[in-house]
N, C-alpha and C positions, 0 to 999 in steps of 0.2 A: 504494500500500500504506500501510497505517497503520502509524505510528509507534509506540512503549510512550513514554508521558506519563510523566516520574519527576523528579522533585526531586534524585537523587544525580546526579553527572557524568556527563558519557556516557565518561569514563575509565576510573570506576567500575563504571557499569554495565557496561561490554566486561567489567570482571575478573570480574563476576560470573556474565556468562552463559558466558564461559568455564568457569568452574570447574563448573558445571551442566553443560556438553556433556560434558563427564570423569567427570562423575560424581563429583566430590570435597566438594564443599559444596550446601550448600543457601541461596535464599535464604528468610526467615524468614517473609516476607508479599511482597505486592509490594512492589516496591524504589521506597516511596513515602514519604513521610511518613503515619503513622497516628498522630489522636490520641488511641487509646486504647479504653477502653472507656468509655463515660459512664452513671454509676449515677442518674444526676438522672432519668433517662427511669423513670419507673414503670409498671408491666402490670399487666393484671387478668384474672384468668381466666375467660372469660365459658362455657364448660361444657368440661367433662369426660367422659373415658369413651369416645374414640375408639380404634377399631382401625386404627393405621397409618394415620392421616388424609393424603389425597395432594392435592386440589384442594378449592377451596372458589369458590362463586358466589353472589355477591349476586339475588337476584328483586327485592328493594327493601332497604331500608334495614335490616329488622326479620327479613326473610326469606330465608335459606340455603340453599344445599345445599352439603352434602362429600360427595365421593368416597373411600371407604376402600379399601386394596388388597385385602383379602379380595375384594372384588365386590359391596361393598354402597355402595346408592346413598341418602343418607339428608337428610332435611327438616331444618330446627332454625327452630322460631319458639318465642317467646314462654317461652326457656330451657329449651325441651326439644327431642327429637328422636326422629325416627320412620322407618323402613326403609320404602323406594321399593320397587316392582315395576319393574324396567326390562325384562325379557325377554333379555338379552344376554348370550352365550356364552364369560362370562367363563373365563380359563385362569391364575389365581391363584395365583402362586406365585413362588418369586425376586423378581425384582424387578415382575414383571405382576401386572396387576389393574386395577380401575376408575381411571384418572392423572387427568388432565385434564378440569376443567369451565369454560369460559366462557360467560355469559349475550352474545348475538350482537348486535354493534352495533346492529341494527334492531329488538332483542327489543320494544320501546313497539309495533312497528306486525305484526310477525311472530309472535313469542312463541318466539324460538327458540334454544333453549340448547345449545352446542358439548359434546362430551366424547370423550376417549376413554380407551382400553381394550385391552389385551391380550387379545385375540379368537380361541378355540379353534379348530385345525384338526385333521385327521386324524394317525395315527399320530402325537400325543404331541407335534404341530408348534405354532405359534402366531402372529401376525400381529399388529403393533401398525394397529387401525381407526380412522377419523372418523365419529360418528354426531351427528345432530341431532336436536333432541324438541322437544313441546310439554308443560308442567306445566299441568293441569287439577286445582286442589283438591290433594288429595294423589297424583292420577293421571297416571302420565307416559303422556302421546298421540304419535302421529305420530312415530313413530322411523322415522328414513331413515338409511341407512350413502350417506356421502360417498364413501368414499376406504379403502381397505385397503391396507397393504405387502408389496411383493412382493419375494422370496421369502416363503414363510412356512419356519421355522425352527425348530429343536428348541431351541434358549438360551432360559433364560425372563430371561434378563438385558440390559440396556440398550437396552430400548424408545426410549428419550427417556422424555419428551414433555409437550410445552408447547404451548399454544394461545395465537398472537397474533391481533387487528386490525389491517388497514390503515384509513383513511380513504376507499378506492376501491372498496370490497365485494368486500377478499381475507379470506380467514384464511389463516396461518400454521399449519406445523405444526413439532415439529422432532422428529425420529427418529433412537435412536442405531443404532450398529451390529450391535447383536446379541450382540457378543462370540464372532464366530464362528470367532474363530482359538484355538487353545490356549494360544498368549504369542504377542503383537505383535512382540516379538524375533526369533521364528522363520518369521515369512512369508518365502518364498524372494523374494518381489517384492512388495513394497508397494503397488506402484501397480496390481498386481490383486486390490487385495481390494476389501472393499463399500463402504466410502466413495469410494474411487476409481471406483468403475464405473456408470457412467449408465445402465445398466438394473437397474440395481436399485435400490431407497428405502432400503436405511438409509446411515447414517451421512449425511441430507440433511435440510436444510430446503425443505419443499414448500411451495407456491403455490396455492390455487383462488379458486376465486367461493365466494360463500357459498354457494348452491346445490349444489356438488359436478364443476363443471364446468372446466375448464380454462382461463385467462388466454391470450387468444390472444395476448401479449407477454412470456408466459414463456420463460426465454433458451432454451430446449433443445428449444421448442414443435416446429422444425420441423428438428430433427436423428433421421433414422431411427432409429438406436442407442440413441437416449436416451428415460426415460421422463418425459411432458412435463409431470408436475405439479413435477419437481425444478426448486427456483429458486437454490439454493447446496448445495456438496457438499466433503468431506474433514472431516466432523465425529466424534466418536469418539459421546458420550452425554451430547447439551443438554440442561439439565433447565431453562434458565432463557432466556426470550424474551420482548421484551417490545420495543412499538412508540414512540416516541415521533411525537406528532402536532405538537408544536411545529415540529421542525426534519425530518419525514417521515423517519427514519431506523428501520433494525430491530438489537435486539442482540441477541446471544446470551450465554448464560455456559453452560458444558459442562465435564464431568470430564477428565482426561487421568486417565495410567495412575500412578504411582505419581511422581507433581510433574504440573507441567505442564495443573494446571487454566487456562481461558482465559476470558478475556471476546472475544466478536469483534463489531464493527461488519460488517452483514452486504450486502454487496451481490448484483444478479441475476447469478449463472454463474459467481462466484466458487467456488476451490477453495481452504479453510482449511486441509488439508495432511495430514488425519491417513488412514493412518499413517505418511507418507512421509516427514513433518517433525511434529517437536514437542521439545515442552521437558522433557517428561517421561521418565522412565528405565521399562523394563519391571519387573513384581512380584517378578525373579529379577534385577533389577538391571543386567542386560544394556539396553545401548542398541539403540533403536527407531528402522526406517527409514535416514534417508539423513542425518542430521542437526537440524540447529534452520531450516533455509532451503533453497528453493529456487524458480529462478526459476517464476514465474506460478504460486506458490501465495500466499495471505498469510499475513501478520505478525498475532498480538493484539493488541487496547489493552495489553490488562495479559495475565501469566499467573504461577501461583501452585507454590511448589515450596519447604516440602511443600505437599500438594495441602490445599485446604477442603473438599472438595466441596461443590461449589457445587448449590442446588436450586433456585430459584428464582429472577426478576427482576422489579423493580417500577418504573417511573419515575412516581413521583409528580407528579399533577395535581390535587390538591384545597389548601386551604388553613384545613386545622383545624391543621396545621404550618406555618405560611408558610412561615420560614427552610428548608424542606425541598420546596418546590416547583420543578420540573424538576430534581431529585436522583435518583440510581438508587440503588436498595435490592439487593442481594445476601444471601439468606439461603443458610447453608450448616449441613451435618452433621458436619463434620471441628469439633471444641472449639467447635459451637454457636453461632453467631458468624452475627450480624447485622451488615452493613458496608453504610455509606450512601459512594455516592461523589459528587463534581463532573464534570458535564462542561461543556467548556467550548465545544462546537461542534466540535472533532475529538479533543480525550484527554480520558479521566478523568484529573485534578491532583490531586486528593486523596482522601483515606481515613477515617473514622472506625469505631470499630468499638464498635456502642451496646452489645451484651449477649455475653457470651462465657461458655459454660460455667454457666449461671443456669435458661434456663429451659431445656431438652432438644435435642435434635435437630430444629431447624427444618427442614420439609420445603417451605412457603409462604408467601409475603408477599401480602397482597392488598389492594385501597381498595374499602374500602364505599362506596354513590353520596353520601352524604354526607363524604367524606375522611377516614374513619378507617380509621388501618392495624391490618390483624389478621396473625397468626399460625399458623400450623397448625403443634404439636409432633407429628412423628411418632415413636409408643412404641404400645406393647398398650394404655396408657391413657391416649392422645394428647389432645391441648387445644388448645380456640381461645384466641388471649390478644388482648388489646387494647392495644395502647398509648397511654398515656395522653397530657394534651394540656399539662399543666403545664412 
């Protein structure tokens, strides 16, 4: 199990997570050093005029696509932008809508761009899906659906969803729970609701081929009970995944419920706990599950209370930043707040927090194929920004 990485004692820290399981205090950020905010980083808004802007993908350097929650799927070259045709049975509303776009490892020889979507079903239900495309001009071609979640479900809240790469022609998904309880407080047994239960997808991070097929060394491949794209399960609602290729590892960052946001280092068949354990308190302030532990679930690197909400994750591989190469990026919506961390090969050590309360409710970090980081503010007239390199 992984440790929480902290600067203060671990004397200190006991008093603190104590006072968190009681529910009497809160800690402020992670119980880390932060240095702050730094105003020296300058931005620049490169367009405006987004509805709810939720993923954004590079085509090359000069060419975009964003995903807006409404359902609209839209182009940006040369400072303007223009609405896609996708054909997809978007179910928009709460938190659903078009999430997730990745341009797909092998896009140079394939042309195939990842997304997904909160995907309409009957009587009023919905399904967080996996589709792949080809962009032709301004024409999206060859839409295939990978992957759909089962149940589908009447919540139109906590889809997930985040789209990773591996190095070995997986993609990554991570899906939350649905929110299918009325308060997390009140489940008479934690460990049968939807992140606990291996036939069902949410509250998991899944596993495929790029194609849509299954990893025949996914952990649950040959357990009857289980459904075998699940590769880690006990997750509440990840919004933020991201692979690192240096050292082949995957992390997550996910909301808890009122504290108790988390980052996790993710391995295969692992259960991260929720709702049986967390750090977080219920919206009625009532405690949630069995505690802060227990055995063969894991630990966070870090987790946060009050909550950031946290939306995103980035591990930077370009060098238009040097000093900020193998760094993780954390954009979140809770006071707006951009946080770059250290890792050091098994903790995050430190904190800095570049922008807080400046530019809006960050929904996205992303690197352009030339290493510049952008931005997606989600508002009714959301913005890409750039950061700059001074």
């Amino acid at each position: 199990m992984q440790k929480l990485s902290l600067f203060f004692s671990s004397l200190l820290l006991m008093g603190l997570w104590a006072c968190n399981n009681e529910g009497d205090g809160d800690i402020t950020t992670p119980p880390m050093e932060d240095n702050g905010a730094n105003p020296s980083i300058s931005t620049e808004v490169v367009l405006s005029g987004f509805n709810h802007p939720w993923g954004m993908a590079f085509v090359d350097e000069d060419t975009w696509l964003v995903t807006e929650r409404n359902g609209d799927l839209l182009l940006v070259e040369n400072g303007s932008s223009q609405q896609l045709s996708h054909g997809l049975n978007v179910r928009y509303g709460g938190q659903g809508g078009l999430l997730d776009i990745r341009v797909g490892p092998d896009f140079g020889q394939s042309g195939f761009i990842y997304l997904t979507y909160s995907k309409r079903g009957n009587n009023n239900t919905s399904t967080l899906a996996l589709v792949r495309f080809k962009l032709a001009g301004t024409e999206v071609q060859a839409v295939e659906e990978l992957f759909e979640a089962l149940p589908y479900h009447s919540s139109s809240l906590h889809y997930g969803s985040r789209i990773a790469f591996d190095e070995n022609g997986h993609v990554f998904v991570s899906l939350g729970d649905r929110f299918h309880y009325g308060a997390a407080s009140s489940l008479s047994d934690a460990n049968q609701s939807y992140p606990q239960e291996l036939d069902k997808h949410w509250g998991k991070v899944i596993r495929l081929n790029l194609d849509g097929s299954i990893p025949a060394d996914n952990p649950f491949v040959n357990q009857s009970q289980a459904l075998p794209e699940i590769y880690s399960y006990g997750h509440r609602n990840p919004q933020g995944i991201a692979f690192d290729k240096s050292t082949q590892q995957l992390f997550v960052n996910e909301h808890g419920a009122r504290g108790g946001d988390e980052i996790n280092l993710i391995s295969a068949g692992n259960n991260y706990g929720w709702p049986v354990i967390t750090y977080g308190r219920d919206y009625n302030g009532q405690n949630i599950g069995e505690g802060t532990s227990k055995a063969g679930m894991e630990q966070p690197l870090l987790f946060y209370d009050p909550s950031v909400a946290p939306s995103s994750h980035l591990i930077y591989t370009g060098t238009v930043y040097p000093e900020w190469t193998g760094h993780h990026f954390m954009s979140t919506l809770a006071n707006e707040r951009l946080f770059r961390l250290t890792w050091d090969g098994s903790n995050l050590t430190q904190q800095e927090t570049l922008y807080r309360n400046s530019l809006g409710r960050i929904r996205h970090i992303a690197q352009s194929p030339a290493g510049f980081i952008y931005l997606l503010i989600d508002d009714d007239q959301g913005a890409i920004i750039k950061l700059a390199t001074e």
